[in-house]
Each structure stands twice: as C-alpha cells, then as structure tokens.
C-alpha positions as semicolon CSV with decimal commas, in nm:
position;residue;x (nm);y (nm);z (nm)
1;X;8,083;8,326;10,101
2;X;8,197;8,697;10,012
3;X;8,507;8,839;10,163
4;X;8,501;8,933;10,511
5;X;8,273;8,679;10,630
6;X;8,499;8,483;10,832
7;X;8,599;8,855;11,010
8;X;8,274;8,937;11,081
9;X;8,185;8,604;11,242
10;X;8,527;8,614;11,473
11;X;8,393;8,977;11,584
12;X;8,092;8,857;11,691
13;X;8,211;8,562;11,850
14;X;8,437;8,808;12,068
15;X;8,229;8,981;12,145
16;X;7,943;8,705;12,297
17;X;8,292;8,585;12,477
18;X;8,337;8,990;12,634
19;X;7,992;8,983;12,741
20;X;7,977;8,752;12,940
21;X;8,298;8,839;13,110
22;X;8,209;9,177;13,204
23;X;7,995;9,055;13,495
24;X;8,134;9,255;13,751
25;X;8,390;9,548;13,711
26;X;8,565;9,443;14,040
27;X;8,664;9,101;13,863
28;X;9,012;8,992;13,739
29;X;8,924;8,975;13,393
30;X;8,764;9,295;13,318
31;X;9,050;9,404;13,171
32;X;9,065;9,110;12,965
33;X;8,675;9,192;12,863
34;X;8,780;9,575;12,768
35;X;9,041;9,389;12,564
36;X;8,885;9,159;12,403
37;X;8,549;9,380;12,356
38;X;8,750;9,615;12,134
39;X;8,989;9,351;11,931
40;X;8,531;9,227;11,848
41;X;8,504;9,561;11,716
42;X;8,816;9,577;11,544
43;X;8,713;9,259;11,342
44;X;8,399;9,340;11,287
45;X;8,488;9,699;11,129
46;X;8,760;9,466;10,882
47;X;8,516;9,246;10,805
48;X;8,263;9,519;10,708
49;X;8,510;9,728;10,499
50;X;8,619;9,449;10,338
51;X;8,296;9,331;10,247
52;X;8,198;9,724;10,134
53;X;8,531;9,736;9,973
54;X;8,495;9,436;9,729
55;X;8,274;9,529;9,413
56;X;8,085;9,205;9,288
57;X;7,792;9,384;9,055
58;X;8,061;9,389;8,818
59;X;7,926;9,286;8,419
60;X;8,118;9,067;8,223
C-alpha cells in the first residue's frame, strides 16, 4: 500500500468516531468530539501530504 495509507484510514476512522459524538452540543463529550474531529483532520492532511510527497513514477 503507498505511504500514508494507514494515516488516512486512522483520519477517517476519527472522524466516523466524532460524528457520532457530536449529537448534542449540551453533552459531556462535545469537547471530546471538537477534539477528536480535528486530531481526524490532522491525520488525514499527513496522510495526504505524505502520499503527494512520495514520487513513485520514477524510471529505472
């Protein structure tokens, strides 16, 4: 699998877990959904730049 992959896939994993915790604002763990909604993003972007980042159209 290229590089990144396994980023990516936490990300969205994340962030499937922060949806369905934001529910209701008034909760106790919407914090914890703002949280872990951005630390989703974060992952994704790392897995993206890292995939972007690695050249593999290289010739021998």
């Amino acid at each position: 699998m290229p590089s990144g992959t396994g980023w990516q896939t936490s990300g969205v994993f994340l962030g499937l877990t922060a949806a369905g915790m934001f529910a209701d604002e008034y909760s106790d763990v919407f914090r914890a959904a703002c949280v872990v909604s951005v630390l989703a993003g974060l992952c994704l972007l790392a897995g993206t730049s890292l995939r972007i980042g690695k050249d593999t159209t290289a010739s021998p």
